[in-house]
C-alpha positions in Angstrom: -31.4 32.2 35.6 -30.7 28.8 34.2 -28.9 29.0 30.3 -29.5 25.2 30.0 -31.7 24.0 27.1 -35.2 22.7 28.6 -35.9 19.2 27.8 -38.2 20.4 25.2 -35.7 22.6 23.0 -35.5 22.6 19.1 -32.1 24.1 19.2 -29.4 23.1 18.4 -28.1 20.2 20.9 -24.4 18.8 21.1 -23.2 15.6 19.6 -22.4 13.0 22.4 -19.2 11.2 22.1 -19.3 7.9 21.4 -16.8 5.6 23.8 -16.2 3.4 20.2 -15.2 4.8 16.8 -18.3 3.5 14.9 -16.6 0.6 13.2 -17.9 -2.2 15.1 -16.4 -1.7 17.6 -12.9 -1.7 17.2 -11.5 0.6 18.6 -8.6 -0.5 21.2 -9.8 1.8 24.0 -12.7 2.8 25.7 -12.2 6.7 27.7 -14.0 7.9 31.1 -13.5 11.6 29.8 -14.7 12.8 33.6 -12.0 10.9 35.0 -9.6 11.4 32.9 -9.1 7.7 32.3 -8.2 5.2 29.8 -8.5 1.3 29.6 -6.3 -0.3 26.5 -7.5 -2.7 24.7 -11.5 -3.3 26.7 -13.3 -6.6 27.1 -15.4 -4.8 24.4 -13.1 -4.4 22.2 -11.3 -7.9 22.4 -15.0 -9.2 21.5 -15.6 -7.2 18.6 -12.7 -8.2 17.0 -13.3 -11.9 17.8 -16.7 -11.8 16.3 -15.7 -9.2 13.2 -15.9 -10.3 9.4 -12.0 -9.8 9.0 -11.0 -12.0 12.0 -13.6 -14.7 11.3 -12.3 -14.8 7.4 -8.8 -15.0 8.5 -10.0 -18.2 10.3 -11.8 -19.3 7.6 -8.1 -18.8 5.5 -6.2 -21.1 8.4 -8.3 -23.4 8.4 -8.2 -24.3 4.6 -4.9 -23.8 4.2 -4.7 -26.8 6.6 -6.7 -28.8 5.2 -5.3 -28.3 2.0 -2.0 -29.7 3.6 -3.7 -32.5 5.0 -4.7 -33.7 1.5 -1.3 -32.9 0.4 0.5 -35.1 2.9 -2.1 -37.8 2.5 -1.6 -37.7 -1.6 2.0 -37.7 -1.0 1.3 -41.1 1.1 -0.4 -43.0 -1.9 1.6 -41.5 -4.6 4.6 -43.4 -2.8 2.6 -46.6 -2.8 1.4 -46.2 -6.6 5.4 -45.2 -7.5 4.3 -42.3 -10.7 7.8 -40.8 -10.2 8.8 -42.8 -13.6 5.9 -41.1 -15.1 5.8 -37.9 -17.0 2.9 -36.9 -18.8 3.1 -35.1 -22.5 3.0 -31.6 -22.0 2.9 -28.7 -24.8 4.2 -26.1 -22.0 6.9 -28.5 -21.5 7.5 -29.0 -25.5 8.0 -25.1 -25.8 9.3 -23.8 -22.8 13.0 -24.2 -21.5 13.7 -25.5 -17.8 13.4 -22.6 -15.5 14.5 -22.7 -11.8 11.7 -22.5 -9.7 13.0 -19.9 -7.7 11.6 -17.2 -10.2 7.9 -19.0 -9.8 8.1 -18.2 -6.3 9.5 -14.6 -6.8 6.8 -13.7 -8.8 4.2 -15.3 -6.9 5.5 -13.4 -3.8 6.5 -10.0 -5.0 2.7 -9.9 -6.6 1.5 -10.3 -3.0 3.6 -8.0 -1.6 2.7 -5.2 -4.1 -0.5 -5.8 -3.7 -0.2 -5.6 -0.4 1.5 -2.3 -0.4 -0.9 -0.7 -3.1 -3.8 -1.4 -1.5 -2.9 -0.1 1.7 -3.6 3.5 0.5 -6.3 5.0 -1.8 -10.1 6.2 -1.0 -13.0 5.6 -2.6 -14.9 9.0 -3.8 -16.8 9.8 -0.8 -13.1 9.2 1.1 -13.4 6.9 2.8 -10.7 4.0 3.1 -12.1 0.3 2.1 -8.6 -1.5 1.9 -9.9 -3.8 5.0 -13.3 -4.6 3.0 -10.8 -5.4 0.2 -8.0 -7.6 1.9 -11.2 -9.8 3.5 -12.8 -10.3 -0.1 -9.2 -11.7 -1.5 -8.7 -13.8 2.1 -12.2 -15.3 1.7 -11.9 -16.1 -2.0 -8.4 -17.5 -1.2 -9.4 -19.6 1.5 -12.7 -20.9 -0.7 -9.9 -21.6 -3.3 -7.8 -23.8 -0.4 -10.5 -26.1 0.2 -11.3 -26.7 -4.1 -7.6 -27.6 -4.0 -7.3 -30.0 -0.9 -10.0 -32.1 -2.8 -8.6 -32.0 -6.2 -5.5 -32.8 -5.1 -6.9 -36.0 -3.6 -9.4 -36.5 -6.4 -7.3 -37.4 -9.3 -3.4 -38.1 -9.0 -1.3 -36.9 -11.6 2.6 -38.1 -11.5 4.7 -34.6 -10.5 6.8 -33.9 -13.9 9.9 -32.5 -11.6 12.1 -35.8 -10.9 14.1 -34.0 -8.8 11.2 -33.2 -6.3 12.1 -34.9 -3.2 10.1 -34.8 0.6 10.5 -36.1 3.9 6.9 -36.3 5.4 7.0 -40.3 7.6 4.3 -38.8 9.9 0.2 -39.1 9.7 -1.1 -36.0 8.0 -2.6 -34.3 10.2 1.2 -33.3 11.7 2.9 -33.1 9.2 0.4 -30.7 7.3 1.9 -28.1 10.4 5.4 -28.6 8.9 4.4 -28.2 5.2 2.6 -25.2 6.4 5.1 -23.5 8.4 7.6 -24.5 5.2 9.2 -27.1 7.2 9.2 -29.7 3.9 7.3 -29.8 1.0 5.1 -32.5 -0.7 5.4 -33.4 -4.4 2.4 -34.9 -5.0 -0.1 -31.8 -4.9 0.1 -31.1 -9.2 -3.5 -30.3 -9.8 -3.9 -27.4 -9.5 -1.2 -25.1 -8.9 -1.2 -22.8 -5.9 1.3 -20.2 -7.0 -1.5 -19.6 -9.8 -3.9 -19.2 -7.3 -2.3 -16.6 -5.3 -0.8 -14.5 -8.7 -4.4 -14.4 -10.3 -6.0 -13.5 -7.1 -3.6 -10.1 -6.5 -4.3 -9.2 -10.1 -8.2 -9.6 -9.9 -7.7 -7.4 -6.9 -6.2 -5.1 -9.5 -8.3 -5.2 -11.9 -11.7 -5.1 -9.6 -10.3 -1.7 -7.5 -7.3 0.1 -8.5 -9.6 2.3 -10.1 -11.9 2.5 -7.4 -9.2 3.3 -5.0 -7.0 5.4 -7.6 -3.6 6.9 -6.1 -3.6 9.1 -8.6 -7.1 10.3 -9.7 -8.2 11.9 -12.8 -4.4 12.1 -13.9 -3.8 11.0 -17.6 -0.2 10.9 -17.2 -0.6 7.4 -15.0 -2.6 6.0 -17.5 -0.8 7.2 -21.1 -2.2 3.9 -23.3 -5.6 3.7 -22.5 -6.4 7.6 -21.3 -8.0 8.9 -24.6 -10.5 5.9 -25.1 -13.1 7.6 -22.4 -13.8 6.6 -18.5 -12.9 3.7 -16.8 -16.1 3.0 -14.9 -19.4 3.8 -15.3 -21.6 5.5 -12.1 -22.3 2.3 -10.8 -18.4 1.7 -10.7 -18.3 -1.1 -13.1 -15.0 -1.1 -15.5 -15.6 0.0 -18.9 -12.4 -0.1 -20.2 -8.4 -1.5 -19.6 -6.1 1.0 -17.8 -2.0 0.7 -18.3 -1.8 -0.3 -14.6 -4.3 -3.0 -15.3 -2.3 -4.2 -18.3 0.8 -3.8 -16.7 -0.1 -6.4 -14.1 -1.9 -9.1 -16.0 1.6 -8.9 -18.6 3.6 -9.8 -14.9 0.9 -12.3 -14.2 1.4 -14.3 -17.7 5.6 -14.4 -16.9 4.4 -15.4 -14.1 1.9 -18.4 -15.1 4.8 -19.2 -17.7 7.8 -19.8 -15.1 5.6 -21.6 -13.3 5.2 -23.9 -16.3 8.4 -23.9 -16.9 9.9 -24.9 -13.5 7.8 -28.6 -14.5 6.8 -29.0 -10.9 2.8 -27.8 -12.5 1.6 -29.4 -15.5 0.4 -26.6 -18.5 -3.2 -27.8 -17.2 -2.5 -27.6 -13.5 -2.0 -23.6 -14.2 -5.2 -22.9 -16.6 -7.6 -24.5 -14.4 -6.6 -23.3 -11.3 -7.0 -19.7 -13.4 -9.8 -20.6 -14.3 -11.3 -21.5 -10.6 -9.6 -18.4 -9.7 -11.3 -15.9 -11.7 -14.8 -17.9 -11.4 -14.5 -17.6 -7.5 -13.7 -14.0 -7.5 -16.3 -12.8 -10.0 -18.8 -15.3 -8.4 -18.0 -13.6 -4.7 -18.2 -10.1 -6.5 -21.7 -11.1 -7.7 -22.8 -12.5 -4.1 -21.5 -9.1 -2.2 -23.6 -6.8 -4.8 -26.6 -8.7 -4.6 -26.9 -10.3 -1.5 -29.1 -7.1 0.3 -31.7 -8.9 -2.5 -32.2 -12.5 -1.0 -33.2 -13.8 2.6 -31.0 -16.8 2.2 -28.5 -18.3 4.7 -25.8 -17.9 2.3 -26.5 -14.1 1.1 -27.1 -13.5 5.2 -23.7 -14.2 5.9 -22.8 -11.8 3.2 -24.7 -9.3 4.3 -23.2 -9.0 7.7 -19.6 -9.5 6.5 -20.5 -6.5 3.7 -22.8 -4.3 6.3 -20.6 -1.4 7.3 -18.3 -1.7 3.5 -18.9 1.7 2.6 -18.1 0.7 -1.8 -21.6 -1.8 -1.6 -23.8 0.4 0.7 -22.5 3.5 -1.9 -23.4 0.4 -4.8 -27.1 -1.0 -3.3 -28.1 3.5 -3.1 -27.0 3.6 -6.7 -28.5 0.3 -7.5 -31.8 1.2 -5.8 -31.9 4.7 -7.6 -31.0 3.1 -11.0 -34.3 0.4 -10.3 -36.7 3.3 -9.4 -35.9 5.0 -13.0 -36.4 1.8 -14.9 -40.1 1.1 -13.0 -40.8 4.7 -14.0 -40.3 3.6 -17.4 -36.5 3.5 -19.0 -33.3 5.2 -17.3 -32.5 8.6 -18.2 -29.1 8.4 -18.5 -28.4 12.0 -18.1 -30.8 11.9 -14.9 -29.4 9.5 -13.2 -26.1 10.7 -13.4 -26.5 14.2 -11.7 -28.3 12.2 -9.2 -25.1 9.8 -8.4 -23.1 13.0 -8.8 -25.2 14.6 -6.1 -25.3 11.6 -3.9 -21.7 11.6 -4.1 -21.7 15.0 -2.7 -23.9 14.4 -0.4 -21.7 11.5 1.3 -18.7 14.1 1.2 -20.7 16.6 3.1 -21.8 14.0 5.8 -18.3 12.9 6.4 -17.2 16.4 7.0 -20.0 17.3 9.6 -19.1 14.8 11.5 -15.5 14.9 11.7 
């Protein structure tokens, strides 16, 4: 007699293997488990990760880190014709801060990426699970956005570079020798406004600030935050920062040496450095704002967001919160207390799924 569950069974039936690790598809191999074989890196896969949200922002980074070197090669051209190497506009940064070799500009702008880098490589969310690709892409993109504001600045309004000794080599149209300013072949010294070495400093510590506490190495352990442990949480349910953290204040402190031997090196103008802090911080918070509410508008815009943010498991953990939070208010006012052992269970909940299906 046949032990086989009839097609109409209620029991209990066994979870079918997927050929792809659900994450769009990118996984590197797809396995015939009756045949015992395995094809590295599938047709399936190779497409996946051409049409993904990381690969397509990476693009988006390349190609406006190009263009940016267009503009700077073609800003170098005029600059040469208009002859501003004479010129040196009054600075205060200038007035109270001693020459400083450039070389510790770039050490800070580059050791902030690479810890950043490195830190965000580890650390979970709550429910564990890992969002340090969903993170990288939301810096690449905002980076990249921030590449094409510079390229036009740069060509919007010359300023004469303050470092005299600045010297380049670019005899070539633009469009070549931006491959040799990219690759670091040669530099340009007519791309002052705004600086880029700000750009990429306040980007890592946004990144920071935004999800080192999201992402915590060490969680719920006062000793890694000794300063700021005592005034209450850092986040509310919905994840939002309610208060500084030593780690947070740590890096903005190595941000502002950096921002200051950056003015100090006098290749960037005082100005050069707040505004492109300034764009910096308004991009980032504005992208934050667009990946939180974008599930709320039908636009061409928000759609993009919406598939680049559909499988990041922080904003579909933010939209159930978000959604739960609403339904309270239209029931009329939040009870605080409420809604919290709801997150709190919700929370659970997503722990407990994750488990069954490991």
């Amino acid at each position: 007699m046949s032990t086989e569950p009839s097609s109409g069974s209620t029991g209990p039936q066994p979870k079918k293997k997927n050929n792809y690790i659900p994450n769009r598809g990118l996984t590197p191999f797809t396995a015939n488990e009756k045949a015992g074989e395995t094809t590295v890196f599938s047709i399936q896969y190779v497409k996946n990760l051409l049409t993904s949200p990381m690969f397509i922002t990476i693009i988006f980074l390349n190609v406006g880190m190009y263009v940016n070197c267009v503009c700077q090669v073609y800003a170098q051209y005029r600059s040469d014709k208009i002859d501003l190497s004479a010129i040196t506009l009054p600075d205060i940064g200038f007035d109270i801060l001693p020459y400083i070799d450039p070389l510790f500009a770039d050490f800070c702008c580059y050791s902030m990426m690479l810890l950043t880098l490195v830190r965000f490589f580890f650390g979970v969310i709550k429910s564990g699970h890992r969002i340090r690709r969903h993170i990288f892409r939301r810096h690449i993109f905002c980076l990249g956005a921030l590449f094409f504001l510079r390229a036009f600045s740069i060509i919007c309004t010359m300023l004469p570079n303050p470092l005299k000794t600045c010297e380049t080599d670019v005899t070539r149209s633009p469009f070549i020798e931006a491959f040799r300013v990219l690759a670091g072949r040669t530099v340009t010294c007519a791309d002052v406004m705004y600086s880029g070495h700000t750009v990429n400093i306040t980007l890592c510590a946004l990144t920071w600030h935004y999800y080192s506490h999201l992402v915590p190495l060490f969680p719920d352990d006062p000793r890694f935050d000794p300063l700021f442990s005592w005034f209450g949480k850092e986040y509310n349910k919905m994840g939002d920062l309610e208060r500084m953290t030593t780690v947070k204040l740590l890096i903005w402190v190595y941000a502002c040496f950096g921002y200051i031997c950056i003015v100090g090196s006098h290749f960037h103008y005082t100005l050069d450095v707040f505004i492109a802090l300034l764009l910096s911080m308004g991009v980032y918070k504005y992208h934050q704002l667009l990946i939180r509410t974008a599930h709320q508008k039908q636009t061409w815009i928000y759609s993009i967001f919406q598939w680049s943010e559909a499988d990041a498991q922080d904003m579909i953990e933010y939209r159930t919160k978000l959604t739960k939070w609403n339904e309270k208010s239209l029931k009329g006012g939040v009870a605080t207390a409420d809604f919290d052992s709801d997150v709190e269970d919700d929370d659970q909940k997503l722990i407990e799924e994750d488990k069954s299906a490991v």
